[in-house]
PAKETI-192540 format. One record per residue (C-alpha): residue in three letters; x, y negated, z. Coordinates in steps of 0.5 Angstrom, whole numbers, plus 500, padded with zeros to 3 digits. Last residue first. Layout:
R   resn     x     y     z
R    ALA     X     Y     Z
...
This chain:
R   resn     x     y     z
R    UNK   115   435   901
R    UNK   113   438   894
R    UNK   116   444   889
R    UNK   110   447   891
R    UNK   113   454   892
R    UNK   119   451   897
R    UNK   113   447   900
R    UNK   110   453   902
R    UNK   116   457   904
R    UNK   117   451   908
R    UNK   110   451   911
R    UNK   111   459   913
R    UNK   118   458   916
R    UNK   115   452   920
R    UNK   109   456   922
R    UNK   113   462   924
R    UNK   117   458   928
R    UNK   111   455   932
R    UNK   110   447   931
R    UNK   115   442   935
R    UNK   110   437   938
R    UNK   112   440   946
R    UNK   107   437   951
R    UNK   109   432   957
R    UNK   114   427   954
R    UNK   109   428   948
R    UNK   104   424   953
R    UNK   107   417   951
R    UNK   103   416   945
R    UNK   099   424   942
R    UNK   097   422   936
R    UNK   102   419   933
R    UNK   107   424   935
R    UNK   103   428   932
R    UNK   102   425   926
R    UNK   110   425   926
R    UNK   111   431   928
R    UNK   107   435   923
R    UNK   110   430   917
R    UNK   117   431   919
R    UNK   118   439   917
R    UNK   118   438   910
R    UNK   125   435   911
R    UNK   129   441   913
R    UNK   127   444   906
R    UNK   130   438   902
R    UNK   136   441   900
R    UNK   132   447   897
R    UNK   129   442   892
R    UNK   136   441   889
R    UNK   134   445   883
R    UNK   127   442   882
R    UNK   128   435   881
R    UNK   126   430   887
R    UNK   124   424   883
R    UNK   121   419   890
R    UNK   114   419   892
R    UNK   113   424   897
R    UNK   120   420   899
R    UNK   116   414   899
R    UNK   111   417   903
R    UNK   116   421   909
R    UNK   119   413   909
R    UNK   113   410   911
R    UNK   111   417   916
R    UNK   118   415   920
R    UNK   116   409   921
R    UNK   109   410   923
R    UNK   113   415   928
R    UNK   117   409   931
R    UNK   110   405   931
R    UNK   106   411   935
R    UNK   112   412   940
R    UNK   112   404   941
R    UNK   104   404   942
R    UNK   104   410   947
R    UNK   110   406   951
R    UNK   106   399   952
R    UNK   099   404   954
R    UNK   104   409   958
R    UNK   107   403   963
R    UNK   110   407   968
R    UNK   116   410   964
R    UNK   123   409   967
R    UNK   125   409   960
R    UNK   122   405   957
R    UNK   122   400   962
R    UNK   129   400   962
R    UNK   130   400   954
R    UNK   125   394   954
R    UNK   117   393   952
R    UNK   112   389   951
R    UNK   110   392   944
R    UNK   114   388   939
R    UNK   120   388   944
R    UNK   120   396   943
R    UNK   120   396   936
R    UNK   125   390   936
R    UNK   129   395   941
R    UNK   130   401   935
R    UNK   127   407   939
R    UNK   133   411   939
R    UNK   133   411   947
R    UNK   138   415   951
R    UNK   138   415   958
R    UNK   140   422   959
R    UNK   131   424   961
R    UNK   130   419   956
R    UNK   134   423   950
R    UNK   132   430   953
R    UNK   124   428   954
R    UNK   126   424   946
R    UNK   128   430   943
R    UNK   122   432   939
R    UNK   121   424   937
R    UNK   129   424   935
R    UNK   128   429   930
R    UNK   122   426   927
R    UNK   125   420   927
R    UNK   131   424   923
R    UNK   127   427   918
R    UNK   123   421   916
R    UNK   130   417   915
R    UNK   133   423   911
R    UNK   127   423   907
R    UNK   127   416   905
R    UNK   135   417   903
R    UNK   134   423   900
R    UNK   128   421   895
R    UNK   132   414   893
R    UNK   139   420   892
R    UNK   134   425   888
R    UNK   136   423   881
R    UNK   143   423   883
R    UNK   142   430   886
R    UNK   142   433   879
R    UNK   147   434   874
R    UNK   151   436   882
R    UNK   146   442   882
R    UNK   145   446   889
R    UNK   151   443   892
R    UNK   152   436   889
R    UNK   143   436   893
R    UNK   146   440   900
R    UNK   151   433   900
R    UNK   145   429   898
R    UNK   141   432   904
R    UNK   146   430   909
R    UNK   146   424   906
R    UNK   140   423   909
R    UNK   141   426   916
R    UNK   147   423   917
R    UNK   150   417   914
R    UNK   143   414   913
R    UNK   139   416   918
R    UNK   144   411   922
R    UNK   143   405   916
R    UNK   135   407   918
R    UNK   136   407   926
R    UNK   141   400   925
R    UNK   136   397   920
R    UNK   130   397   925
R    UNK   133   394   929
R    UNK   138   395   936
R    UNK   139   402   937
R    UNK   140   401   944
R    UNK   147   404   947
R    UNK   147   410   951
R    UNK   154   413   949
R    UNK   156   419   946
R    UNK   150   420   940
R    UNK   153   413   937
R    UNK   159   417   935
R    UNK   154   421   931
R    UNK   155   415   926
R    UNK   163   416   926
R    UNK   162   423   924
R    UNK   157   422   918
R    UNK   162   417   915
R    UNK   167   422   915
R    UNK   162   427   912
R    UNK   161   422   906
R    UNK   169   420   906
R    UNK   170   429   905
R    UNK   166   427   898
R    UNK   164   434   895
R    UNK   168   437   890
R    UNK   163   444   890
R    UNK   169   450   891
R    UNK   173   445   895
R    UNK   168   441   899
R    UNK   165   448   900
R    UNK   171   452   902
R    UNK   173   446   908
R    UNK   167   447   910
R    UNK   168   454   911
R    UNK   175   454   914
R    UNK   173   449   919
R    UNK   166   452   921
R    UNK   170   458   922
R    UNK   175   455   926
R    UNK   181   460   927
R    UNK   183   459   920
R    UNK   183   451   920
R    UNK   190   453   923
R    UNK   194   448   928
R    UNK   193   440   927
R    UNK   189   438   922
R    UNK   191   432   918
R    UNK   189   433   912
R    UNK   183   427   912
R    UNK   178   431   914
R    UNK   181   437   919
R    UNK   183   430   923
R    UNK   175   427   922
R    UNK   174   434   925
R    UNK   178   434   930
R    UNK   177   426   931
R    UNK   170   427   933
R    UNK   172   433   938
R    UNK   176   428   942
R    UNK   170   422   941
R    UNK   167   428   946
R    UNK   172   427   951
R    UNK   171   420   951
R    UNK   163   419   951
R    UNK   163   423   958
R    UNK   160   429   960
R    UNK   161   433   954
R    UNK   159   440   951
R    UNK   151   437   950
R    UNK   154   430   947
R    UNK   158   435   942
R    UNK   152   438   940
R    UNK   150   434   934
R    UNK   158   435   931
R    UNK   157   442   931
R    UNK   150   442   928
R    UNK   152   438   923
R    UNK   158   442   920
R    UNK   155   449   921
R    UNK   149   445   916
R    UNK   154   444   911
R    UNK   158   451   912
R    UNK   151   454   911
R    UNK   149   450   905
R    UNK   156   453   902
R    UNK   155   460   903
R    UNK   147   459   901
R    UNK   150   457   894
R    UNK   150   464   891
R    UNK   144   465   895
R    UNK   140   461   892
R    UNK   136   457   898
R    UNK   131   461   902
R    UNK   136   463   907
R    UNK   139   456   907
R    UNK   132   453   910
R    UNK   131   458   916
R    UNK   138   457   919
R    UNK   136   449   918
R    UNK   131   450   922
R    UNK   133   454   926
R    UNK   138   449   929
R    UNK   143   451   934
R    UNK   142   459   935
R    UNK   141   461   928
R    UNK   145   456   925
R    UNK   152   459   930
R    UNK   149   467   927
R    UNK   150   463   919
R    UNK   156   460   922
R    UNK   159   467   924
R    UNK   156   470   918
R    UNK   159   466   913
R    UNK   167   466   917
R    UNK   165   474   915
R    UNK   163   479   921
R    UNK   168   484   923
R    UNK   166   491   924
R    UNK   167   495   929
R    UNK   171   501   929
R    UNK   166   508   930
């Protein structure tokens, strides 16, 4: 029997599969005739999110940035076929018009992911979220209802930041353990803190309360989304995001011992509390 070749969307959607399950589970409960496009998108992301995992230094990982921003801006060297993440970008900017500047920004905000520079405020951390978690959101939005996603543009922004906390809360054993610390240094210095000492790890009351108020953070700007206008045709883009509110509190509630137990909630629970959120229309 000839083995069948898998479509460039199978591939992504297999590639979303193992790199961000969460992801994967939202653009199956998406319409599917937008799915192709929400996969291509997520695809995009979950490389560029990687790169610091393929790279022993920040230069080679800058490398495969530029590939990207080069299949941006037209200048891809080679065939975009043979990338299948590429070619299916490059499909769903075509079909839905999607701004490639957007994607872009998005690429030279994850530059920071390469090295292990503090974020140094509260207005870093939100302005980083901002060109990629949220808008990352606002790009699924034009894919789902272009009439619609500028009604939800506040909602992702706050949404997006909630997210992206809550992101970096799951990986922060990963991040401590590389050097990394996303806790901006005004959050650290307000609790007696500094990127060395957080890292090293021994005064686990100061770490606590600085890991509390960078998910109170997150939860603030969870709030003002649950808030926010979200039409229900761009609902789905949000689907990722629904998932925050359980990390944040527990991480809240857990301080410092989150570097010891996992805050990341069973798949089947986070695919039954998508599910339900989907239903309800609500964060």
């Amino acid at each position: 029997m000839a083995e069948q070749t898998m479509t460039n969307q199978e591939i992504c959607l297999a590639m979303l599969r193992d790199s961000d399950r969460d992801r994967y589970l939202a653009s199956l409960l998406s319409p599917p005739d937008k799915r192709a496009a929400l996969v291509a998108l997520y695809a995009f992301n979950a490389e560029l999110a990687k790169i610091r995992d393929l790279v022993h230094e920040p230069l080679p990982g800058e490398v495969r940035m530029q590939y990207w921003r080069d299949l941006l801006e037209g200048s891809a060297h080679g065939s975009t076929e043979a990338n299948p993440v590429a070619a299916e970008l490059l499909s769903a900017i075509e079909t839905h018009r999607l701004p490639r500047q957007t994607l872009v920004d998005m690429i030279e905000s994850r530059i920071f992911d390469l090295y292990d520079d503090p974020m140094e405020s509260r207005t870093s951390l939100e302005g980083y979220a901002g060109e990629t978690a949220s808008a990352l959101i606002q790009l699924a939005s034009l894919v789902l209802s272009p009439e619609d996603a500028a009604k939800s543009a506040d909602a992702a922004g706050h949404a997006g930041v909630a997210q992206a906390i809550s992101g970096m809360l799951l990986l922060m054993p990963l991040h401590r353990h590389r050097g990394q610390v996303y806790i901006p240094l005004e959050i650290l210095s307000a609790t007696g803190l500094d990127r060395d000492s957080f890292i090293a790890g021994a005064d686990k009351t100061r770490i606590s309360a600085a890991i509390e108020a960078f998910a109170g953070l997150g939860r603030d700007h969870l709030a003002k989304a649950q808030k926010a206008v979200i039409p229900p045709s761009v609902f789905p883009a949000f689907l990722p995001a629904t998932l925050a509110g359980p990390v944040l509190a527990g991480a809240q509630r857990v301080g410092a011992a989150l570097f010891d137990r996992p805050l990341q909630q069973p798949q089947w629970r986070r695919q039954l509390g998508m599910t339900f959120s989907l239903m309800r229309k609500k964060i």
